[in-house]
C-alpha positions as CSV (number, residue, x, y, z in Angstrom):
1,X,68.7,53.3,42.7
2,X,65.7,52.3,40.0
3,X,62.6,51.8,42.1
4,X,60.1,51.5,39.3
5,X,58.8,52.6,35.8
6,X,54.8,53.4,35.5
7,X,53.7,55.3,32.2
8,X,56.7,54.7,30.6
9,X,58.3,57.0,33.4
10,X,61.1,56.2,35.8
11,X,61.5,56.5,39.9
12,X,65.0,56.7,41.2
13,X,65.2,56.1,45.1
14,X,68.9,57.8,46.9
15,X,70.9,55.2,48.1
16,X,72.6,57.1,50.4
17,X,71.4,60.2,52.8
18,X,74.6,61.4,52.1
19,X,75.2,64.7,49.5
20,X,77.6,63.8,47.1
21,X,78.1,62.8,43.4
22,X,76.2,59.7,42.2
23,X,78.9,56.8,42.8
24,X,76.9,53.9,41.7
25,X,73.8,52.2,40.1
26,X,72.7,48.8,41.1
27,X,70.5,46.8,38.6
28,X,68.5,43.6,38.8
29,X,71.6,41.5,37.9
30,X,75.0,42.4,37.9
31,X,75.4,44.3,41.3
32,X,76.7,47.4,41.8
33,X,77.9,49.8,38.6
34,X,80.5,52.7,39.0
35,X,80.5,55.3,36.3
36,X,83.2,55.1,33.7
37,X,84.8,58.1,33.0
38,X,82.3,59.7,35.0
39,X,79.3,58.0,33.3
40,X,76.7,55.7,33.8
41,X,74.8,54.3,30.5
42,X,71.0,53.4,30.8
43,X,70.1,51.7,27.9
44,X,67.0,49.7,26.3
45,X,66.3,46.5,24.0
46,X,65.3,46.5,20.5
47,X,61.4,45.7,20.7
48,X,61.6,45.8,24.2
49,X,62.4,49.0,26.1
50,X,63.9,52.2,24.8
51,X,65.4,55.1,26.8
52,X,65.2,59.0,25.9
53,X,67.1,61.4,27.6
54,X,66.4,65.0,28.6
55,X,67.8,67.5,30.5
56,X,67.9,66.1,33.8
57,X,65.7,62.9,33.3
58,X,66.2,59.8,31.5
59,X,62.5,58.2,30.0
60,X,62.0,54.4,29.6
61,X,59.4,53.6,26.5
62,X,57.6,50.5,25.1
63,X,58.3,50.4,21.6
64,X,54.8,50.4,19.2
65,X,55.6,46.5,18.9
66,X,56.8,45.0,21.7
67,X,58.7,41.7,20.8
68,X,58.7,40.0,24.4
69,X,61.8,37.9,24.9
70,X,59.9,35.1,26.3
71,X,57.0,34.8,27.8
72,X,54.2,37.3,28.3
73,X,51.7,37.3,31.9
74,X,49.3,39.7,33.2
75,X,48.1,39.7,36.4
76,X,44.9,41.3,35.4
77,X,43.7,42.2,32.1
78,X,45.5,42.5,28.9
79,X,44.3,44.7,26.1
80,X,45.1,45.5,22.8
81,X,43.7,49.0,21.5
82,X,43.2,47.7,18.1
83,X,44.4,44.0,17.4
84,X,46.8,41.3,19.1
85,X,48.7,39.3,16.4
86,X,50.8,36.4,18.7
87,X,53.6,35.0,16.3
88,X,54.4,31.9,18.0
89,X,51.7,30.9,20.9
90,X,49.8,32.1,23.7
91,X,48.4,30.6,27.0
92,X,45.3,32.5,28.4
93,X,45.3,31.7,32.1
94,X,41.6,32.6,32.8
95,X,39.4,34.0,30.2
96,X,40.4,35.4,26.8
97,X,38.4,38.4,25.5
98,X,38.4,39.5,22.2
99,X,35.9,42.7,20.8
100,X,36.4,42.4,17.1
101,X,37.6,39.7,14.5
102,X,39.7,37.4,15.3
103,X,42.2,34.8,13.2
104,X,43.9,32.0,14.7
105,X,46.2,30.0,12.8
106,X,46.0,27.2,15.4
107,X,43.8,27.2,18.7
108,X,44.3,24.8,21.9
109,X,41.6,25.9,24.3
110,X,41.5,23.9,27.8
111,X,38.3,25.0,29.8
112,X,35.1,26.5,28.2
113,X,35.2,28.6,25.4
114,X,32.8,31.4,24.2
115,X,32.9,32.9,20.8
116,X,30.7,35.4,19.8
117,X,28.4,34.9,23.0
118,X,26.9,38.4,22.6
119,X,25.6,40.4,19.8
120,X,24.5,39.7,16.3
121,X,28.3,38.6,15.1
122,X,28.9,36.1,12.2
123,X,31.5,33.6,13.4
124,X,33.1,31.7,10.2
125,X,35.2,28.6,11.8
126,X,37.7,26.7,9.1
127,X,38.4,27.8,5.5
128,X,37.4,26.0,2.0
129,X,41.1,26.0,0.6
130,X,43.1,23.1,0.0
131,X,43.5,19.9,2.7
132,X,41.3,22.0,5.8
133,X,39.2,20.3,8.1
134,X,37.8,20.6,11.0
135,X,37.4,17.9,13.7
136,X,34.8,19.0,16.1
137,X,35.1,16.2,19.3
138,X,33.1,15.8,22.4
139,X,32.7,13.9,25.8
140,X,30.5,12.7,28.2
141,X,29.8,16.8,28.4
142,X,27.6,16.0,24.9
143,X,27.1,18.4,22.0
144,X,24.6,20.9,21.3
145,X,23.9,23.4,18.2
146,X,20.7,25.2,18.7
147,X,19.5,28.7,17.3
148,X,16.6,30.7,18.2
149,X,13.1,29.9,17.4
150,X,13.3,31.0,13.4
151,X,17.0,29.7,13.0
152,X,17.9,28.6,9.3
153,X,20.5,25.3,9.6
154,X,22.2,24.6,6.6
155,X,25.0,21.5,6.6
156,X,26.9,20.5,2.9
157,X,25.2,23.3,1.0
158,X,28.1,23.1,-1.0
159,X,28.8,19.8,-1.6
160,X,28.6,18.1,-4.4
161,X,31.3,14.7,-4.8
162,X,31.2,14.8,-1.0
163,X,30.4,12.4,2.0
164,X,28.0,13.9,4.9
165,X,27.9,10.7,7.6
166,X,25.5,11.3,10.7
167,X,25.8,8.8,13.5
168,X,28.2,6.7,14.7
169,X,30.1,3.1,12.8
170,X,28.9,1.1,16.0
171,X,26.3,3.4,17.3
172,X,23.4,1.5,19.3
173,X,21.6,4.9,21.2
174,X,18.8,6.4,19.4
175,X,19.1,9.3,16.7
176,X,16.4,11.1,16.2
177,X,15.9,13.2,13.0
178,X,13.0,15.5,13.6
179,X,10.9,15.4,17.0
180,X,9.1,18.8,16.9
181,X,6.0,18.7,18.8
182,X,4.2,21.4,16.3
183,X,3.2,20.7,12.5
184,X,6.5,20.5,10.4
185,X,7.8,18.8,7.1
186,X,10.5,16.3,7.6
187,X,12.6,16.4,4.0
188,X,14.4,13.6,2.9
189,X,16.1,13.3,-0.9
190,X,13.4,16.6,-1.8
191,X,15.9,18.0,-4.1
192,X,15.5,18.0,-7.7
193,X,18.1,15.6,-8.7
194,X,17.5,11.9,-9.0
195,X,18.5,10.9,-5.4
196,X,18.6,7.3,-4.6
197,X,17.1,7.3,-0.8
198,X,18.6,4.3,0.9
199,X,16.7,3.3,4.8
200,X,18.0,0.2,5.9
201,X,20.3,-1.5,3.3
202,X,23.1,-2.8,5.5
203,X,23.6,-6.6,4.8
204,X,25.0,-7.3,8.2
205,X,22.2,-7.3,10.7
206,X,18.8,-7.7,10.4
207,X,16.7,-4.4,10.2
208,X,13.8,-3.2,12.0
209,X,11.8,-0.5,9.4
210,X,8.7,1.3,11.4
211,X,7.1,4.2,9.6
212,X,3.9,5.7,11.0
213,X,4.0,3.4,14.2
214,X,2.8,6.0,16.6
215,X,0.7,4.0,19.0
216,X,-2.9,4.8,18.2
217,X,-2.2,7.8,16.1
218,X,-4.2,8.1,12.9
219,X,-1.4,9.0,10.4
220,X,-1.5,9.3,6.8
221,X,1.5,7.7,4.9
222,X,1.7,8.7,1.1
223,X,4.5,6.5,-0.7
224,X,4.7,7.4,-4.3
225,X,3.5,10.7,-6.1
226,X,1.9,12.3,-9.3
227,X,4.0,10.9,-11.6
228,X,4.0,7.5,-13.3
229,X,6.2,6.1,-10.3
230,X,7.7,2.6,-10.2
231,X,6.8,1.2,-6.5
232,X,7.7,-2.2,-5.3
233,X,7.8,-3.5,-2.1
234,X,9.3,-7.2,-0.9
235,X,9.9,-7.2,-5.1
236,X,13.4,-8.9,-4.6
237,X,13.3,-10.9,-1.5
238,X,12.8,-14.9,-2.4
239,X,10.8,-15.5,1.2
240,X,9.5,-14.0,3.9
241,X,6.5,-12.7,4.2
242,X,4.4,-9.6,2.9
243,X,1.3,-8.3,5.5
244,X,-0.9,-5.5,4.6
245,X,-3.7,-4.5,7.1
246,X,-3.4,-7.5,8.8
247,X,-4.3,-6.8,12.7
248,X,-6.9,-4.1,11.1
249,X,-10.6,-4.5,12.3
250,X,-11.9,-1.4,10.6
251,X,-11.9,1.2,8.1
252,X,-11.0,0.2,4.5
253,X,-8.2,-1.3,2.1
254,X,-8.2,0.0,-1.8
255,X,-5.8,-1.5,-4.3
256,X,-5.9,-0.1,-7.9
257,X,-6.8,3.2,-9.1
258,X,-10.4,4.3,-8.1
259,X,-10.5,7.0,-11.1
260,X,-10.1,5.4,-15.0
261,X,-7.0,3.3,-14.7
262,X,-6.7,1.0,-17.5
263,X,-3.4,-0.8,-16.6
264,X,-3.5,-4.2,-15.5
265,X,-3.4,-5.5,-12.2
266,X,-1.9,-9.0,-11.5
267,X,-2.7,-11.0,-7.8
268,X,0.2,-13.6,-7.5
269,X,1.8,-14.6,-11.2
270,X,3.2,-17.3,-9.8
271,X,4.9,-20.1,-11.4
272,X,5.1,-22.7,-8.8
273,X,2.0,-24.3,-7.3
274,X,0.5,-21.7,-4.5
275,X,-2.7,-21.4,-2.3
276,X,-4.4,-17.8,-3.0
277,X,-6.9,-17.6,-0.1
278,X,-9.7,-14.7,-0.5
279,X,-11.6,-14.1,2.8
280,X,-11.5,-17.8,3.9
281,X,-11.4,-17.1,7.8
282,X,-14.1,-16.7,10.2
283,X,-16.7,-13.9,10.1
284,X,-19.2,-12.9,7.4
285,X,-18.1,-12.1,4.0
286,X,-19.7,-9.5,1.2
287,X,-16.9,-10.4,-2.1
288,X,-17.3,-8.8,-5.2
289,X,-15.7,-9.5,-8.3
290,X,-16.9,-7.5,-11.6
291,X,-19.9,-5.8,-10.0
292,X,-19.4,-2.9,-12.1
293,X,-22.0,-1.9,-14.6
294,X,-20.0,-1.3,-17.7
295,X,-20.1,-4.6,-18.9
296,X,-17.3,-6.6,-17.3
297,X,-15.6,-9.6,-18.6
298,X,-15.1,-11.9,-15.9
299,X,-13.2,-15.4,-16.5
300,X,-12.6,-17.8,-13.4
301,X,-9.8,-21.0,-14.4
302,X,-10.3,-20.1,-18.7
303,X,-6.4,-20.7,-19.5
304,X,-5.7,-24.1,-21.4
305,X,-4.6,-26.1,-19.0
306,X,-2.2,-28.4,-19.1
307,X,-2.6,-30.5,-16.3
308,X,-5.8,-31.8,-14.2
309,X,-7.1,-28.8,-12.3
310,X,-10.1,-28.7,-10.3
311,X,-12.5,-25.8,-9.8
312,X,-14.9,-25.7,-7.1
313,X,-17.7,-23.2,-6.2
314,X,-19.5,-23.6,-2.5
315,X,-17.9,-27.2,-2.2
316,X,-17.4,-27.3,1.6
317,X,-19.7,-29.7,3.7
318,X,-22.4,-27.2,4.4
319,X,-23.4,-26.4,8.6
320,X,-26.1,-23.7,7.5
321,X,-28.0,-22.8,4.7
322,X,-25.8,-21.9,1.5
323,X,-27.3,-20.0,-1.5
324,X,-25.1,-20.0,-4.4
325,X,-26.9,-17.5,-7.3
326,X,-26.2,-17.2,-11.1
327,X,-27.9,-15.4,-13.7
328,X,-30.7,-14.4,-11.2
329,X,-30.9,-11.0,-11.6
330,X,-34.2,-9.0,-13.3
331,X,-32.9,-8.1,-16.6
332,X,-34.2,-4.8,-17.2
333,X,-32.6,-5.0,-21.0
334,X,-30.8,-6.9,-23.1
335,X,-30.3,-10.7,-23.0
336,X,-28.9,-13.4,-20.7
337,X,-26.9,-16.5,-21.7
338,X,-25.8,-19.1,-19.4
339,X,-23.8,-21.8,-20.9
340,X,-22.8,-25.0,-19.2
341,X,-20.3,-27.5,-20.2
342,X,-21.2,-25.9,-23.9
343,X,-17.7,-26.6,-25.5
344,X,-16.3,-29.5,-28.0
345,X,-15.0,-32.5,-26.5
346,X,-16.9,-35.1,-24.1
347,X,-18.3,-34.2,-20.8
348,X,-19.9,-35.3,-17.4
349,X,-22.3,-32.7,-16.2
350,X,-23.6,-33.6,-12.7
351,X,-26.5,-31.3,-11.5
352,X,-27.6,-31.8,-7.9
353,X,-27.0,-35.7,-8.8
354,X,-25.7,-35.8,-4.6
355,X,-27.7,-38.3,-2.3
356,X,-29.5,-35.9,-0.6
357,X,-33.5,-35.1,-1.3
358,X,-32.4,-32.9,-3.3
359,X,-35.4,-30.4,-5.1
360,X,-34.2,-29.4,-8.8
361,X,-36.2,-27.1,-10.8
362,X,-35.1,-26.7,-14.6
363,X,-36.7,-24.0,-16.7
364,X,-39.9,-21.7,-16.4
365,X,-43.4,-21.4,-16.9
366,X,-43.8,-17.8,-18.0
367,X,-45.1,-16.9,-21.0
368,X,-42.6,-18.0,-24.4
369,X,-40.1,-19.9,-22.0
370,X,-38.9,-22.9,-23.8
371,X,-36.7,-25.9,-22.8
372,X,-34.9,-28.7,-24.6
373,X,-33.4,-31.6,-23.7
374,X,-31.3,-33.4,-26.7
375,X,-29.0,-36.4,-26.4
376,X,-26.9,-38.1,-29.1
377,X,-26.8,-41.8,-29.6
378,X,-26.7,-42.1,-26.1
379,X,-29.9,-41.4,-25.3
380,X,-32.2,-39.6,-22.3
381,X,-32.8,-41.5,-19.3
382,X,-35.8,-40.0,-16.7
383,X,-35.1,-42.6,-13.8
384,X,-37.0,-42.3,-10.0
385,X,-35.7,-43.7,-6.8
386,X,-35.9,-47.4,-6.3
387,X,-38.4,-46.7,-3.8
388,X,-40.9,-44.3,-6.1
389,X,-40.1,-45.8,-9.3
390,X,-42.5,-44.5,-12.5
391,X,-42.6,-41.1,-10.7
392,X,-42.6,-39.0,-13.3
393,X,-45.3,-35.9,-14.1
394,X,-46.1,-33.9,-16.8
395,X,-48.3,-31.1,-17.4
396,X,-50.5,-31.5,-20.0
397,X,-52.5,-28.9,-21.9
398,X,-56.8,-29.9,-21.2
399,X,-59.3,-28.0,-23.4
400,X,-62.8,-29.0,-23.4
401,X,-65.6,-28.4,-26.1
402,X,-69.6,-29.8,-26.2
403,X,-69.0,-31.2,-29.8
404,X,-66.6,-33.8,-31.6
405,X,-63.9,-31.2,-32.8
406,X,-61.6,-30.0,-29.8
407,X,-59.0,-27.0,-30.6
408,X,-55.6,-28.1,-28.7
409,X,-52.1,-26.4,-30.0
410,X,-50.1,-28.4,-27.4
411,X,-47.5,-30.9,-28.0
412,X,-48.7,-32.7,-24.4
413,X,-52.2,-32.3,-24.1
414,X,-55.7,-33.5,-23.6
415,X,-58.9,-33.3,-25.6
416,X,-62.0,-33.6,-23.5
417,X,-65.4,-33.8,-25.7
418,X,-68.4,-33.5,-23.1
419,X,-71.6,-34.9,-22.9
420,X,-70.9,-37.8,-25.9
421,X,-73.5,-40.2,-26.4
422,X,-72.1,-42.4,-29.3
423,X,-74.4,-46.1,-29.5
424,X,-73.1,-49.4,-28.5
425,X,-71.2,-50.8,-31.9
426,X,-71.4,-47.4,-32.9
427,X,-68.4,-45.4,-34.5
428,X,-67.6,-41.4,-34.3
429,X,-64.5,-39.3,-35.4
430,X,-63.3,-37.4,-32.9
431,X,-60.9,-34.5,-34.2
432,X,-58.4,-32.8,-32.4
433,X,-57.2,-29.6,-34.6
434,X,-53.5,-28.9,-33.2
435,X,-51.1,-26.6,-35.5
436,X,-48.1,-28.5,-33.9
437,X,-49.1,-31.3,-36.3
438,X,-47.5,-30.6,-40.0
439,X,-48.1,-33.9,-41.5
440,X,-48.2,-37.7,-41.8
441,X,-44.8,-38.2,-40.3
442,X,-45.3,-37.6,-36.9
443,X,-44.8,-40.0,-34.1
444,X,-48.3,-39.2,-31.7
445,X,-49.1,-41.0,-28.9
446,X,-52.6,-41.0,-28.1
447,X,-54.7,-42.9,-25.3
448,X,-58.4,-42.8,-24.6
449,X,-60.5,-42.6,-21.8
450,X,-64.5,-42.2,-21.2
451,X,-66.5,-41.3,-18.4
452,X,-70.2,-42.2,-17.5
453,X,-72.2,-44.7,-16.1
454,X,-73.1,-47.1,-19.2
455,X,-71.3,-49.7,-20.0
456,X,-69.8,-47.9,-23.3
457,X,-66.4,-49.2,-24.1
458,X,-64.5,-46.3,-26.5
459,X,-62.1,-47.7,-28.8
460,X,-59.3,-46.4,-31.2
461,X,-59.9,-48.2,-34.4
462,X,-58.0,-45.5,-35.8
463,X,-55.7,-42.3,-36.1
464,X,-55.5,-40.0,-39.0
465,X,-53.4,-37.3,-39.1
466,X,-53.1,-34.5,-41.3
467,X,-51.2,-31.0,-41.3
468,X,-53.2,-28.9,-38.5
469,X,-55.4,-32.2,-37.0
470,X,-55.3,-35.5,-35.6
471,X,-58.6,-37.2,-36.6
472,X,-59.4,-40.2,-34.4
473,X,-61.8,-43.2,-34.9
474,X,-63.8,-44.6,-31.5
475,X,-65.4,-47.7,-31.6
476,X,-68.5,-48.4,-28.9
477,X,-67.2,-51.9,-28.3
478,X,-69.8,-52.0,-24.9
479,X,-73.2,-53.0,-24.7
480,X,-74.3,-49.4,-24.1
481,X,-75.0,-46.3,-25.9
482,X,-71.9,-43.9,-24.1
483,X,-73.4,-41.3,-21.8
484,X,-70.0,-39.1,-20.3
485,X,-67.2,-37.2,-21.5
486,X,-64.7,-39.2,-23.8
487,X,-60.8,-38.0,-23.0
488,X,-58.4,-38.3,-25.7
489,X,-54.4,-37.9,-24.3
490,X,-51.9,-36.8,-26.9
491,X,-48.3,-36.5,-26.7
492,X,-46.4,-35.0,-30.2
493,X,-42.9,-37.0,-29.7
494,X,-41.3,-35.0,-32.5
C-alpha cells in the first residue's frame, strides 16, 4: 500500500504479513486494484505528477511547471527558487513574501500589506499606457506618505493637459500645505510658464483669505516682484470694504515708489460724490503733502468745476489754539508769490472779517517791503467798530531841521522846523523837499500845527508845489511873534 511520497520518492507499507505475490493496490479513491494480466499501472498527470520506473522502484516527480488542478495551500511557507507566475488568482492566507520584482496583473489584498519594507528597492505602482489608473482609497485608518529626512516628492511631473485635485468636493477639516517648523520655501505657480494662481474663487460660499496671520509674528509678505507687475486688489468688487493697517498702532505705511518713480498715483477717481477722510480721528497729526525739495507742484480743488464746491482749510469751530501757516518759510533764494483770489471774474475775499477781536497784520516793515491796496469803481472802505469809530493810525515819516527847508522823501510824513520865530502878521515859506513829488498834479494833503507859548497863529495861505518840493506859505495871523516849532503833516494821495 502507498504510504507517502517525500523528495519526489515513494513509501509502500505491506498490507499483509503474509509472503506471497502482490495481489492488490488500494488508492485514495477507487478501493482495492487487482493486477491485470499480472500488472498494476502507477501512473502520473500532465503538469501534475509523473512516474519513472527502475529496476525494482517506481519514482513519483513534480514536473518543472506544476499546473495544479485547483487550488494550491501550504501549511507553512511557499517558495519559488526564481519567480512565481499565478495564471488565474491566488489567496495568501497569512503573509506574502516576495525577494525580487514582482508584476501583478490585478491585486486584492485584505489585511496589511508591505511592499518593499526593506532595502533601497524602487517600487513602480501602475503603468502610463492607455486607460490605467490607480485608485488609491482609505478609511478611518487615514493615509500617510512620508520619506526620510532629505526625501524628494514629486506628484504630475508629467502632466501637462491634466487635472491634479487635492482635497475633498465637500471637505470641511483642515488641509495643510506646508507646516515645517524649520526655515523652508513654500512654492506655489514658481514655474516658468504663465500660471494663473487661483485662492479662493468659488462663487458659492463666502471665503475667508488669511495670509501672514500668525498671532504676533512679525512676518514679511512680498506680493508682486521685479518686473512691471499688474497688482490689484478689491479692483472688481462694486462694495465692500478695503482696510489696510487699520488696527496698527506702530511702525510705518509707504505707498508709491520710494526710489525715482515717475508714474502717477491716483487716491479715489471716483465718479460719484464720496467723502475722502485724511487723518480726521483723534490723536495728533504731522501731514505732509509736497514737502519735497525739488520744486513740487501742488494744486488743491484746481479742476473747472462745474458745480458749487466748497473748499475749506482749518474750518472747524476751534477748542485750542490753531496755527494755519502759508508762505512762512525763510527764503534762503529765489522768490515767493502768494496769490489770492488773483483770477478773472468777480470775487468776495473775506480775511479774518469773523466777529471775534480778531488781530490782522498785512504786510511788513523791513527794508523795500511795499504794499498796495487798489479798488475799481467800487472804492476802499477803512471802517472801525461802532464802538471805536475814527480808529484808524498811520505811521508817518517825522524829520526835523533848525531852518525853514525840511528834507522828507515820504509819501505820509511830517516836517518839523524848530525853534521858528516868524512876527505876528508876518509871512515865511516853509519848504519841504520830497522826491515823491513830480509835479503840479498831485493831490497833497497838508495840515499845520505850531508849538510855543505866544499867541502866534500859523496859517496856510498857500501851497506851491513843484517836481522835488512842496513850498508852503504861513501866515502869523496872532498877536505874537511865534516862538516854538511849526509842524507841517503831508500825505501824497497819488
Amino acid at each position: 500500500m502507498l504510504a507517502q511520497v517525500s523528495g519526489g520518492l515513494a513509501s509502500w507499507n505491506l498490507s499483509s504479513a503474509a509472503s506471497g505475490p502482490l495481489n492488490t493496490l488500494t488508492a485514495s479513491s477507487g478501493g482495492a486494484l487487482s493486477p491485470v494480466a499480472n500488472n498494476i499501472n502507477i501512473l502520473g498527470t500532465t503538469n501534475q505528477i509523473t512516474t519513472a520506473g527502475a529496476g525494482d522502484s517506481i519514482t513519483l516527480t513534480l514536473p518543472v511547471a506544476v499546473v495544479a488542478p485547483g487550488t494550491l495551500a501550504s501549511t507553512t511557507t511557499l517558495a519559488a527558487g526564481t519567480s512565481l507566475a499565478v495564471g488565474t488568482s491566488a489567496t495568501v492566507g497569512t503573509t506574502l513574501g516576495v525577494t525580487g520584482t514582482t508584476t501583478l496583473a490585478a491585486l486584492t489584498q485584505v489585511g496589511t500589506a508591505n511592499i518593499n519594507a526593506t532595502g533601497a528597492a524602487v517600487t513602480t505602482i501602475g503603468s502610463v499606457t492607455g486607460a490605467s489608473g490607480i485608485s488609491m482609497l482609505v478609511g478611518t485608518g487615514n493615509f500617510s506618505l512620508d520619506g526620510v529626512t532629505n526625501s524628494t516628492y514629486t506628484v504630475g511631473a508629467s502632466t501637462t493637459t491634466g487635472v491634479v485635485t487635492v482635497g475633498g468636493t465637500a471637505q470641511s477639516g483642515t488641509m495643510t500645505l506646508g507646516s515645517s517648523s524649520a526655515t523652508n520655501i513654500v512654492a506655489i505657480g514658481a514655474g516658468g510658464g504663465a500660471t494663473t494662481v487661483n485662492i479662493a474663487t468659488g462663487i458659492t460660499s463666502a471665503k475667508t483669505v488669511n495670509i501672514g496671520t500668525g498671532a504676533a509674528m512679525a512676518n514679511n509678505i512680498s506680493i508682486g516682484g521685479t518686473g512691471a507687475n499688474v497688482i490689484a486688489v478689491g479692483d472688481t468688487q462694486t462694495a465692500g470694504s478695503l482696510a489696510m493697517g487699520s488696527a496698527m498702532i506702530g511702525g510705518t505705511i509707504s505707498i508709491g515708489g520710494t526710489g525715482a518713480q515717475t508714474g502717477t498715483i491716483t487716491l479715489s477717481a471716483s465718479t460719484a460724490a464720496q467723502t475722502i477722510a485724511i487723518a480726521n480721528l483723534g490723536g495728533a497729526k504731522t501731514i505732509g503733502i509736497g514737502n519735497g525739495i525739488d520744486g513740487n507742484d501742488v494744486t488743491i480743488a484746481n479742476g473747472i468745476n462745474t458745480t458749487a464746491q466748497t473748499v475749506t482749510v482749518a474750518g472747524g469751530a476751534a477748542g485750542a489754539n490753531s496755527t494755519v501757516s502759508v508762505l512762512s518759510g525763510n527764503a534762503s533764494a529765489g522768490t515767493q508769490t502768494l496769490n489770492l483770489a488773483t483770477g478773472s471774474g468777480g470775487k468776495s475775499v473775506n480775511l479774518a472779517s469773523g466777529a471775534g477781536a480778531n488781530l490782522v497784520l498785512i504786510g511788513s516793515l523791513t527794508t523795500t517791503s511795499a504794499l498796495t491796496l487798489q479798488s475799481g469803481t467800487g472804492g476802499i472802505s477803512l471802517a472801525t467798530g461802532a464802538t471805536t469809530p475814527g480808529a484808524v493810525s498811520m505811521t508817518p515819516n517825522i524829520v526835523s531841521a533848525a531852518a525853514l527847508t525840511v528834507v522828507n522823501n515820504a509819501r505820509v510824513g511830517q516836517a518839523v522846523f524848530t525853534g521858528q520865530t516868524t512876527g505876528a502878521a508876518a509871512t515865511d515859506v516853509y519848504t519841504i523837499t520830497n522826491s515823491v513829488v513830480t509835479g503840479t498834479t498831485q493831490a497833497i494833503i497838508i495840515s499845520c500845527g505850531n508849538l510855543g507859548a505866544n499867541d502866534a497863529q500859523m496859517t496856510i495861505t498857500r501851497v506851491l508845489q513843484s517836481a522835488g518840493s512842496i513850498a508852503i506859505s504861513l501866515k502869523n495871523n496872532g498877536a505874537a511873534a511865534l516862538n516854538g516849532d511849526v509842524h507841517l503833516n503831508f500825505w501824497i494821495l497819488n
